[in-house]
PyMOL commands that place a pseudoatom at each C-alpha (Angstrom):
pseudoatom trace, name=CA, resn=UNK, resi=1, chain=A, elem=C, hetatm=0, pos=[195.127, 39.957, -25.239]
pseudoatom trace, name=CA, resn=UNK, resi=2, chain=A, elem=C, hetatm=0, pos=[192.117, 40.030, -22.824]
pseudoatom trace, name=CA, resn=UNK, resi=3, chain=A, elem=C, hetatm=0, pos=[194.042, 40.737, -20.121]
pseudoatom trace, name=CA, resn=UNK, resi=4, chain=A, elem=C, hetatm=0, pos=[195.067, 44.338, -21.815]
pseudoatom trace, name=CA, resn=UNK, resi=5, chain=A, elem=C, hetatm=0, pos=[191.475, 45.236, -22.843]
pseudoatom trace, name=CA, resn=UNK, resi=6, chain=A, elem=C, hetatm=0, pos=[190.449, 44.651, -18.862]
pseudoatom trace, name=CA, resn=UNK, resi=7, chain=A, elem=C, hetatm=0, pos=[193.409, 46.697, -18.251]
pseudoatom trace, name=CA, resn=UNK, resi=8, chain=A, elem=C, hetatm=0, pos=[192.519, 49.418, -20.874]
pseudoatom trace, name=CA, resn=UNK, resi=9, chain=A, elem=C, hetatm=0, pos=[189.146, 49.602, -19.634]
pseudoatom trace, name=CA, resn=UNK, resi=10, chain=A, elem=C, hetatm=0, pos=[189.975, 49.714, -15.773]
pseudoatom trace, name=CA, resn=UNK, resi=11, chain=A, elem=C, hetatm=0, pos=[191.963, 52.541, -16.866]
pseudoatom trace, name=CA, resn=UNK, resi=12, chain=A, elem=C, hetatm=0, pos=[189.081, 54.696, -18.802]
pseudoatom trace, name=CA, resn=UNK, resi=13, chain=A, elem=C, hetatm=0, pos=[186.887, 53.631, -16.050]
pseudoatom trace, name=CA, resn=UNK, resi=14, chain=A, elem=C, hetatm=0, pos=[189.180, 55.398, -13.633]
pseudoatom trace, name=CA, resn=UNK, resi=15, chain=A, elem=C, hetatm=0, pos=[189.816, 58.378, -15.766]
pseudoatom trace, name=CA, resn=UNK, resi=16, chain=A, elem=C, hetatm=0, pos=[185.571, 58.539, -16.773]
pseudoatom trace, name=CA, resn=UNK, resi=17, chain=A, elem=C, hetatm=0, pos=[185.463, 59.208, -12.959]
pseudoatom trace, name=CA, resn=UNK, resi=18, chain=A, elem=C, hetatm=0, pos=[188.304, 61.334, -12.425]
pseudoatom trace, name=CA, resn=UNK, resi=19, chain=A, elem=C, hetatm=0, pos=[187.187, 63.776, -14.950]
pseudoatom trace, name=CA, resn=UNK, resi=20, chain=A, elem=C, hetatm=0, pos=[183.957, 64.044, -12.945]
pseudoatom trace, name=CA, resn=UNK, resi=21, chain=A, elem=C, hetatm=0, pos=[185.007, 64.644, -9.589]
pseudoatom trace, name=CA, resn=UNK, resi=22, chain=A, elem=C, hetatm=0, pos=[187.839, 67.040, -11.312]
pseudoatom trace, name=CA, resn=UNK, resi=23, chain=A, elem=C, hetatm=0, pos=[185.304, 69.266, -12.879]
pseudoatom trace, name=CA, resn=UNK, resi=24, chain=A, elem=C, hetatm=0, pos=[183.166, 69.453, -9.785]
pseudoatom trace, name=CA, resn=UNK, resi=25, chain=A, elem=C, hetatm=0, pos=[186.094, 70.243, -7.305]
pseudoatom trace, name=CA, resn=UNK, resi=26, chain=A, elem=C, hetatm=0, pos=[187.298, 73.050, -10.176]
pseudoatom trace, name=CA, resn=UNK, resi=27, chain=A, elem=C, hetatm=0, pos=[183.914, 74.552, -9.923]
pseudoatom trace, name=CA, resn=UNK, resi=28, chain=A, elem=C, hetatm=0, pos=[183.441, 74.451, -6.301]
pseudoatom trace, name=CA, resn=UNK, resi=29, chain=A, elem=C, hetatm=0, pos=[186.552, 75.328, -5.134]
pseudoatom trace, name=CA, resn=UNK, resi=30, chain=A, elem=C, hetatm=0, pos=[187.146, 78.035, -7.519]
pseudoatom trace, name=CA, resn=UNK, resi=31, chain=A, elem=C, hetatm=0, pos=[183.382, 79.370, -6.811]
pseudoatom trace, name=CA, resn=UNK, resi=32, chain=A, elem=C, hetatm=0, pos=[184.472, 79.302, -2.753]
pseudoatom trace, name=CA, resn=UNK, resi=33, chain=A, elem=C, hetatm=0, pos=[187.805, 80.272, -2.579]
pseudoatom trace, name=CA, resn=UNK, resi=34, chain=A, elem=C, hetatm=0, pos=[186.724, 83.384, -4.942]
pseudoatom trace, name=CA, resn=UNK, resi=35, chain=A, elem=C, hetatm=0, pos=[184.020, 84.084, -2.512]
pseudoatom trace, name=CA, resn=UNK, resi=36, chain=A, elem=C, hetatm=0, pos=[186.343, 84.358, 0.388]
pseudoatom trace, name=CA, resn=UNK, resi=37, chain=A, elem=C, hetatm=0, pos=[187.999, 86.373, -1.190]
pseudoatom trace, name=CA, resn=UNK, resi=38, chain=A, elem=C, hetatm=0, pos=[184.469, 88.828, -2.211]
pseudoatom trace, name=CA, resn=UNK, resi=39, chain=A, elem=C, hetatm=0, pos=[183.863, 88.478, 1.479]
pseudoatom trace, name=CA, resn=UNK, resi=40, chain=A, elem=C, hetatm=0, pos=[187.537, 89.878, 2.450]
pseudoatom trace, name=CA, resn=UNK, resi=41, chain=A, elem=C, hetatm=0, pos=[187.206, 92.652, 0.352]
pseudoatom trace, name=CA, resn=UNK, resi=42, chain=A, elem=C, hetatm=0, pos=[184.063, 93.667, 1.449]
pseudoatom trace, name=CA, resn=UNK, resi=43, chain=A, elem=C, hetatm=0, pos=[181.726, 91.923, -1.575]
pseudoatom trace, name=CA, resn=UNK, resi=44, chain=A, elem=C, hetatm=0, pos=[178.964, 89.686, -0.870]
pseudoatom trace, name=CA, resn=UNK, resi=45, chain=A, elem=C, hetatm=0, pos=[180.551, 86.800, -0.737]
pseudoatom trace, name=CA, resn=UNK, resi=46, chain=A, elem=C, hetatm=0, pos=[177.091, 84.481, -1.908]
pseudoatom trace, name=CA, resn=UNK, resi=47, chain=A, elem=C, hetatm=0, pos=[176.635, 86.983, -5.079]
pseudoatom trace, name=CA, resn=UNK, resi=48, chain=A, elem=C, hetatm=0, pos=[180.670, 86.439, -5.974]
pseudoatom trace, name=CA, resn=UNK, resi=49, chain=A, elem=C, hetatm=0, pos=[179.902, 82.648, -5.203]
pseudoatom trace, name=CA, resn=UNK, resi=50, chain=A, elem=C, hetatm=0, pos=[177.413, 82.357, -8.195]
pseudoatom trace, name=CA, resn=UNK, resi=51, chain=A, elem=C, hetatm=0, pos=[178.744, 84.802, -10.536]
pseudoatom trace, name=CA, resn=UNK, resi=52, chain=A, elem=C, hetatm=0, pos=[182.024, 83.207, -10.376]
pseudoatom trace, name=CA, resn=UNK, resi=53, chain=A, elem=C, hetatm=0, pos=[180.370, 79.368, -11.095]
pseudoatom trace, name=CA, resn=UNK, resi=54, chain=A, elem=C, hetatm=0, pos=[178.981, 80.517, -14.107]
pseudoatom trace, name=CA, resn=UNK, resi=55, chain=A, elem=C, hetatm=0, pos=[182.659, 81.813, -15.639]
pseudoatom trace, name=CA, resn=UNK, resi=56, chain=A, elem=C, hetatm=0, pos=[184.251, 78.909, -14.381]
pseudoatom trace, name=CA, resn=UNK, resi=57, chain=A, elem=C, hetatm=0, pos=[182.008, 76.355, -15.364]
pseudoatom trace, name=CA, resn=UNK, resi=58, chain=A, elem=C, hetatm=0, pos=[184.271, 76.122, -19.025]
pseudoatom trace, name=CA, resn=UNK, resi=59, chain=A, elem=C, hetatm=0, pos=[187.535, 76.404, -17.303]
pseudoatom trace, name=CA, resn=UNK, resi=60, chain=A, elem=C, hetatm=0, pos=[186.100, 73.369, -14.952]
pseudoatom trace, name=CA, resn=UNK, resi=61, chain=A, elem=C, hetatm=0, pos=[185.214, 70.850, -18.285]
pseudoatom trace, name=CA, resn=UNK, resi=62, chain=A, elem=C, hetatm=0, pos=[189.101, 72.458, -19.843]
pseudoatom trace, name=CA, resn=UNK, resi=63, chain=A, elem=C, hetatm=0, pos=[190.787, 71.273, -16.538]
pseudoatom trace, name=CA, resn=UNK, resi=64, chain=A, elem=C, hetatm=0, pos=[188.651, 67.762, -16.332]
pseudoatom trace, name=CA, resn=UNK, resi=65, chain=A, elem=C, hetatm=0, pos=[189.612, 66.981, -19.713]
pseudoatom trace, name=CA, resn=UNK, resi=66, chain=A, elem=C, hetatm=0, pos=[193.334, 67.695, -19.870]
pseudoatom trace, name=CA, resn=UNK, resi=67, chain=A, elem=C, hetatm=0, pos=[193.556, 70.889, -20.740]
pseudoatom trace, name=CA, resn=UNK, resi=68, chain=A, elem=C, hetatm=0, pos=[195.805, 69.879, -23.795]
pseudoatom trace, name=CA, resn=UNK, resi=69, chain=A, elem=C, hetatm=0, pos=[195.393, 69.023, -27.509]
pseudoatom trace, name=CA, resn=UNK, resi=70, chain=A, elem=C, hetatm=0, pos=[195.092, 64.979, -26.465]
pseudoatom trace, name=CA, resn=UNK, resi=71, chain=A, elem=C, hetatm=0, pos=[191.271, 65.159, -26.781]
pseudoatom trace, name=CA, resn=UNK, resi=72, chain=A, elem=C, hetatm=0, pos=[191.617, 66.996, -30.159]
pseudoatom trace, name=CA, resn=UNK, resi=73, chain=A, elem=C, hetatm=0, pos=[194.142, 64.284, -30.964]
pseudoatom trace, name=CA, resn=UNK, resi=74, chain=A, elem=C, hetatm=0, pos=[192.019, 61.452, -30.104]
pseudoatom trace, name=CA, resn=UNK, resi=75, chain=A, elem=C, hetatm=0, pos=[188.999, 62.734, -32.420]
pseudoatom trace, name=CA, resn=UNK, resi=76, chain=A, elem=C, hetatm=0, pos=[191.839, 62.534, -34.765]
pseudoatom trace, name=CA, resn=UNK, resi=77, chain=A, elem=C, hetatm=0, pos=[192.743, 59.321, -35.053]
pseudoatom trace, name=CA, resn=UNK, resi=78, chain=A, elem=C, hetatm=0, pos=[189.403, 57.904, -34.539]
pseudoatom trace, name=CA, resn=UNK, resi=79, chain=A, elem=C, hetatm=0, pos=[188.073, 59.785, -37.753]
pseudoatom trace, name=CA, resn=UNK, resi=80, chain=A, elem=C, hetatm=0, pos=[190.996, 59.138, -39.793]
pseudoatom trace, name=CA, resn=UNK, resi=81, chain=A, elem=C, hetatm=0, pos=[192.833, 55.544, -38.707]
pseudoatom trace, name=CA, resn=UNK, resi=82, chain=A, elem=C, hetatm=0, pos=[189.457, 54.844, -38.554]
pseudoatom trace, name=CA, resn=UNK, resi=83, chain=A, elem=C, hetatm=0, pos=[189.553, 53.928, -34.369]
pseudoatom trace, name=CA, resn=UNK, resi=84, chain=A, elem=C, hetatm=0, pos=[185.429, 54.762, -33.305]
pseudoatom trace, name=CA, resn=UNK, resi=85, chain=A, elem=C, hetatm=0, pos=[186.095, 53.379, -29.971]
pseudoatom trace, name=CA, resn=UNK, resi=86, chain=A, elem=C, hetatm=0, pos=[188.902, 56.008, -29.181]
pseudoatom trace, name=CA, resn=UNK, resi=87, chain=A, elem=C, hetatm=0, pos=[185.686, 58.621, -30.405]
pseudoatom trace, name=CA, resn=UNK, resi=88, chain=A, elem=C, hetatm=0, pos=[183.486, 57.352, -28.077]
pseudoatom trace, name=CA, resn=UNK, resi=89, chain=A, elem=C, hetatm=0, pos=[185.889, 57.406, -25.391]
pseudoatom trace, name=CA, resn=UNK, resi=90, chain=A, elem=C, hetatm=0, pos=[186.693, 60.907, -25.709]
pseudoatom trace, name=CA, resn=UNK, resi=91, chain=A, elem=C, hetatm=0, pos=[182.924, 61.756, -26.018]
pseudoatom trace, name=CA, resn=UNK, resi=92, chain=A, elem=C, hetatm=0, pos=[182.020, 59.694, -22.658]
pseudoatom trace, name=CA, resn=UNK, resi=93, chain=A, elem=C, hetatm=0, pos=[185.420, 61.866, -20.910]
pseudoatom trace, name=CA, resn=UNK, resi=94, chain=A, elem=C, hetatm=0, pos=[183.980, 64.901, -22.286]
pseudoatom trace, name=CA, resn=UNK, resi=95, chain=A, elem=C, hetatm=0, pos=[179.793, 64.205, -21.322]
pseudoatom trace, name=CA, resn=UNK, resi=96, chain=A, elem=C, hetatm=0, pos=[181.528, 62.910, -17.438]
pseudoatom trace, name=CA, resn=UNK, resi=97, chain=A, elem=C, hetatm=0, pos=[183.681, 66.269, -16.950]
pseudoatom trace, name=CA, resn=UNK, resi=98, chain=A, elem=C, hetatm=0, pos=[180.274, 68.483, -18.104]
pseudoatom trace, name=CA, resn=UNK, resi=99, chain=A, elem=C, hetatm=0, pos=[178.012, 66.380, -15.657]
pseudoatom trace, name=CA, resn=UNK, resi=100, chain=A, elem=C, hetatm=0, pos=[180.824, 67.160, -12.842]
pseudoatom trace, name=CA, resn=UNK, resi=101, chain=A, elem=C, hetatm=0, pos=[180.591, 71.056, -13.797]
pseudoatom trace, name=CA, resn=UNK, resi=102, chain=A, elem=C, hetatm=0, pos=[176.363, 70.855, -13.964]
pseudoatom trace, name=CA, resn=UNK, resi=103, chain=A, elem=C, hetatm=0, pos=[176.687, 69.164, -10.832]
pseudoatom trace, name=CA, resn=UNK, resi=104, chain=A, elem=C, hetatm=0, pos=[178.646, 71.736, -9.279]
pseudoatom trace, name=CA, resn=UNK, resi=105, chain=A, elem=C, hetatm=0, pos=[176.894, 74.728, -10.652]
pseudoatom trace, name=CA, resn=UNK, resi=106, chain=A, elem=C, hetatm=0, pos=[173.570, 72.767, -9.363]
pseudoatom trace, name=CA, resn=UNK, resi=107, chain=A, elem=C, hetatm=0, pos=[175.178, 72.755, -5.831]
pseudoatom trace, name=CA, resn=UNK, resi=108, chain=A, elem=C, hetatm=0, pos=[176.388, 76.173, -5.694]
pseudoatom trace, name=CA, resn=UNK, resi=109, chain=A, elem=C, hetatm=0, pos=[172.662, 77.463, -6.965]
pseudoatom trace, name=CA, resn=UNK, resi=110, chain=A, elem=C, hetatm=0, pos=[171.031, 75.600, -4.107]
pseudoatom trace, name=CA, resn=UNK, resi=111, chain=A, elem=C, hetatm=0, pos=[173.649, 76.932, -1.760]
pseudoatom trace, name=CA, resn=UNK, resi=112, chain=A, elem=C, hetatm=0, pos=[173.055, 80.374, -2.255]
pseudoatom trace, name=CA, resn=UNK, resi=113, chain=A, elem=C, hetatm=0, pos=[169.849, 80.836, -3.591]
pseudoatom trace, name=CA, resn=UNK, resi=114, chain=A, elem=C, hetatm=0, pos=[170.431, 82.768, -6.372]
pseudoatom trace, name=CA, resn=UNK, resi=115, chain=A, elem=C, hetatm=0, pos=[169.800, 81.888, -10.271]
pseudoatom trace, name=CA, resn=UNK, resi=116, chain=A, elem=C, hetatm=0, pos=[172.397, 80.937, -12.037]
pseudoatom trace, name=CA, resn=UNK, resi=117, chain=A, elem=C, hetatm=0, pos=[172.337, 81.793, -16.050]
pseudoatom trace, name=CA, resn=UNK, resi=118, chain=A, elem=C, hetatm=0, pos=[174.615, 80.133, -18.289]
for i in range(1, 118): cmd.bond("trace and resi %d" % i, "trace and resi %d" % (i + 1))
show_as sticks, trace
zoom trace
């Protein structure tokens, strides 16, 4: 029985990270790539850079998370089958994927210089 908790909790380890680096490499490479493309259509590429962290930063914490109904599901059957750790799992996934999108939208405000509003 131990030996499945360590395994359980290797695996949430894994995934706590995961949904941080996730969320930061949705947010900076959707912030980039979009300002590559400002720049190739004659934008300014640093302006389209920050404007386009602050609309992604959501879609960044969506992608980290799953995207699906599995968090909603989770929340479920913590409140009602009465499983707080499952709860507090989801909550820790959830608190990781919005430090990865801070982190990136921290990043891409120091890179260009401009403020970004949320």
């Amino acid at each position: 029985m131990k030996r499945v908790d360590a395994m359980n909790q290797a695996g949430f380890i894994s995934s706590f990270i995961e949904s941080y680096f996730i969320a930061l490499g949705v947010l900076l490479g959707g912030a980039i790539i979009g300002g590559i493309a400002a720049f190739l259509t004659g934008q300014p590429a640093l302006t389209a850079i920050a404007r386009l962290s602050s609309s992604l930063w959501i879609w960044a914490i969506v992608a980290a998370i799953g995207g699906t109904f599995d968090p909603i599901y989770e929340f479920e059957k913590g409140i009602f089958d009465g499983q707080t750790k499952d709860i507090i799992k989801q909550i820790l996934l959830i608190l990781s994927a919005l430090g990865g999108a801070q982190t990136g939208a921290l990043l891409i405000e120091w890179f260009t210089q401009e403020f970004i509003s949320s």
